[in-house]
Each structure stands twice: as structure tokens, then as C-alpha cells.
C-alpha positions as CSV (number, residue, x, y, z in Angstrom):
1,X,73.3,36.8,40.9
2,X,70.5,34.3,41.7
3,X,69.2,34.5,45.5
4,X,69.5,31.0,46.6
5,X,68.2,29.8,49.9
6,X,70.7,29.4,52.7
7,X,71.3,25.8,53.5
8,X,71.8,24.9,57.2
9,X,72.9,21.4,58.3
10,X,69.9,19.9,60.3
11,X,71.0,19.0,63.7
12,X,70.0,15.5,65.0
13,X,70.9,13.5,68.1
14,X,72.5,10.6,66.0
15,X,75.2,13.2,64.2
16,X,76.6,14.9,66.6
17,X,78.8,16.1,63.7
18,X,76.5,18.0,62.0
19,X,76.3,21.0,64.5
20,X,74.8,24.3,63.9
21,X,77.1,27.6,64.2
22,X,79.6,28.3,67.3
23,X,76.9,30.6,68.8
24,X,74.3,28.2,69.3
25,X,74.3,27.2,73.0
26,X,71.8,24.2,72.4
27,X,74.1,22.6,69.6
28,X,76.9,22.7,71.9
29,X,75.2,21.2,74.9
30,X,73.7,18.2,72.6
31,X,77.1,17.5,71.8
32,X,78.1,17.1,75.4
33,X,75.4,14.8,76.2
34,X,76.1,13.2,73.6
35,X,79.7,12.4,74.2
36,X,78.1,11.8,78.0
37,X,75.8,9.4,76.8
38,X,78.9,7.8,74.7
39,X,81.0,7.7,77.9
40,X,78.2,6.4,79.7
41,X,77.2,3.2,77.5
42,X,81.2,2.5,77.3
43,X,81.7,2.4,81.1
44,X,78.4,0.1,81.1
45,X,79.8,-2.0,78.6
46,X,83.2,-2.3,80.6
47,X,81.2,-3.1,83.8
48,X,79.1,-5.6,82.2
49,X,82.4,-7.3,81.1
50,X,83.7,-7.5,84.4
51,X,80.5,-8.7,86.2
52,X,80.3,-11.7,83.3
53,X,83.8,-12.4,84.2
54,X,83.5,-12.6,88.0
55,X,80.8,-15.1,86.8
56,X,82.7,-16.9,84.7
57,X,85.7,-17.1,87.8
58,X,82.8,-18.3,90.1
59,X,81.3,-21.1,87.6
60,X,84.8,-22.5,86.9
61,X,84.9,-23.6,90.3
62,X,82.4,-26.3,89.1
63,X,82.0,-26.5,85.2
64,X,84.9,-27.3,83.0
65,X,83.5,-24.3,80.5
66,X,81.9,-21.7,82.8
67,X,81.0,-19.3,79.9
68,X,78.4,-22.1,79.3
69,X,76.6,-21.5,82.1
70,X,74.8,-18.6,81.1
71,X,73.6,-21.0,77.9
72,X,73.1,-24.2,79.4
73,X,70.8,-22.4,82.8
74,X,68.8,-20.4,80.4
75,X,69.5,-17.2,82.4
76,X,70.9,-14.0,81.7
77,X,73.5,-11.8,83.9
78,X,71.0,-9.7,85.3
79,X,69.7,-12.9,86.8
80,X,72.9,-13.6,89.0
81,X,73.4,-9.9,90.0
82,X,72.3,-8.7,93.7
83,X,70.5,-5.5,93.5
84,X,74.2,-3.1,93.8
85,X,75.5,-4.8,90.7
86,X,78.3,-7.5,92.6
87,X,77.6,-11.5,91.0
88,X,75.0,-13.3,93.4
89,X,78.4,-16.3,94.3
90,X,75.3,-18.4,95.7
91,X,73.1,-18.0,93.0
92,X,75.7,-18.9,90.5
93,X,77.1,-21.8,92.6
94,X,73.6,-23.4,92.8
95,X,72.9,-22.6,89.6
96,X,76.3,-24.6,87.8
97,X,75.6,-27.4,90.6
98,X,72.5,-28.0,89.2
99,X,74.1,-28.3,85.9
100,X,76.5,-30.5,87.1
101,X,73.9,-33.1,88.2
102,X,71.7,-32.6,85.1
103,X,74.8,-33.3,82.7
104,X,77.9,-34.7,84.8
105,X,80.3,-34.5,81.4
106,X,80.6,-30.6,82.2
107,X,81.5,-30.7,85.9
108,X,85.8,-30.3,86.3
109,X,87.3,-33.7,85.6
110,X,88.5,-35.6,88.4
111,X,92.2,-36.8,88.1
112,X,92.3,-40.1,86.9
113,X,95.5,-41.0,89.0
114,X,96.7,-42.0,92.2
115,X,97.9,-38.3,93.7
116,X,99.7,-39.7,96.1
117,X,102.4,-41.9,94.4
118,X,105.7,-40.3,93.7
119,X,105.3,-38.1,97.0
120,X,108.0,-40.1,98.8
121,X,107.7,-42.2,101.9
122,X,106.4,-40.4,104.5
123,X,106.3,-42.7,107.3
124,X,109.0,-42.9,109.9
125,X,111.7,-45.2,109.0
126,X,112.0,-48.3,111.0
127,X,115.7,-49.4,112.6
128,X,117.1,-52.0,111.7
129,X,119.0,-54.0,114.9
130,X,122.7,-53.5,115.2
131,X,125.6,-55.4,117.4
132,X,125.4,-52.6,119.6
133,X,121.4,-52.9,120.2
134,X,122.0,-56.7,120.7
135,X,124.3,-56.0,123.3
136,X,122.9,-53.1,125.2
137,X,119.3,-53.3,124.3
138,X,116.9,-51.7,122.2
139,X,117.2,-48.1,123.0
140,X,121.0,-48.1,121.9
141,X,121.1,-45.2,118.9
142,X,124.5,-46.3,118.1
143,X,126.2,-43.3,119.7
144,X,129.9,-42.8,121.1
145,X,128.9,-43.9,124.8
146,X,126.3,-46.8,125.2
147,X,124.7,-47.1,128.6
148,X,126.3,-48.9,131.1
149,X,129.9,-48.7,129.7
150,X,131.1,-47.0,132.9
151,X,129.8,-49.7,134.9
152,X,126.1,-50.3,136.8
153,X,126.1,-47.1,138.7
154,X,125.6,-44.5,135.5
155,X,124.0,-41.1,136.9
């Protein structure tokens, strides 16, 4: 038999795959901070999702497409952020009203109707005169006993 040299897979921090033997302490704890380091940049990447949609929900109270406002304002997330991570409301609100004025076409749309027709009457509505207000005056609601029908001395 031929002695051949014994290969051993090379370790690196992009393949965590590649791990030396069981034994090796160092192999196994550059696996688990690697799989931290994994977990970490996910959870960054959800919070990052969340933070551009809290803008988004802020902008749309002004532009008809809020995802354009990080386009159209020339800023980046990190710009709208306070310094523990929530969405600067102020900033952003200034920031998509200046917008707004630069390029009025992008603000919400205004209704273009009269909001208030088909909502019904909602003023009182006016009597009309009866025989009985004729004959005992304005204030008669047409009920069973007018006033004065038991003569001038009604308590």
C-alpha cells in the first residue's frame, strides 16, 4: 500500500458544513455563531420589515403610494428612525408633506363628490296647519284633548 496524505476538510466561516471531527471544541463553537450570526441577520431583516412598514402606514396618511416616499425624499429608513429603532411619525409626516407640495398628483385624492347627498334630510320637519291648529291655535299637536275643550278654567 501507498502512504497517502490524510485529507482534512478545511474549516472556514462561510461553510459551516465543512466541520472538523466531533472532538474539536473550536469547530463546534464556530458553528454556533454561525447559526447565531444567521439568527441574528434574520431577526434584523424581520425588524427592518416592520419599521419600513410602520413607515409606509404613516406616509399613507398623506401620499396615495407611501412606499414612494423613501424614493421620491431621497432618504433611507435609517433617516426616519429615532435613536431606539421606533419610525420618527414627525419626520416622516414632514417629510411626505413636503412631497405633497413639491408634486400635488401624489397627495390622497380628494373625493370628487358632494358627501353629503343621499344622507337624508336631517333638519326637523316643519308642520303643516291642521283644522284643529286653526281652531285652537298653533300649539295644538293634534292629540285626543285640545286645550280648552273643558271649558276656560283648564288646570
Amino acid at each position: 500500500m501507498t502512504d497517502m496524505p490524510e485529507v482534512t476538510p478545511e474549516v472556514t466561516e462561510d461553510n459551516p458544513a465543512e466541520v472538523a471531527p466531533k472532538g474539536n471544541r473550536e469547530a463546534k463553537y464556530r458553528t454556533e455563531r454561525n447559526d447565531a450570526r444567521a439568527e441574528r441577520d434574520a431577526l434584523a431583516a424581520r425588524i427592518a420589515a416592520y419599521q419600513s412598514r410602520e413607515l409606509e402606514n404613516t406616509a399613507g396618511k398623506h401620499l396615495s403610494a407611501p412606499a414612494d416616499l423613501l424614493t421620491l425624499s431621497g432618504k433611507t429608513l435609517a433617516d426616519f428612525l429615532t435613536e431606539d429603532g421606533s419610525v420618527d411619525t414627525e419626520a416622516v409626516n414632514a417629510a411626505a408633506l413636503e412631497i405633497v407640495q413639491m408634486r400635488p398628483g401624489i397627495g390622497i385624492r380628494q373625493r370628487a363628490t358632494d358627501v353629503t347627498q343621499g344622507a337624508g334630510n336631517n333638519a326637523p320637519a316643519k308642520r303643516l296647519p291642521t283644522w284643529g291648529s286653526l281652531a285652537y291655535g298653533p300649539d295644538f299637536d293634534g292629540g285626543d284633548t285640545p286645550p280648552g275643550m273643558y271649558g276656560v278654567f283648564d288646570a
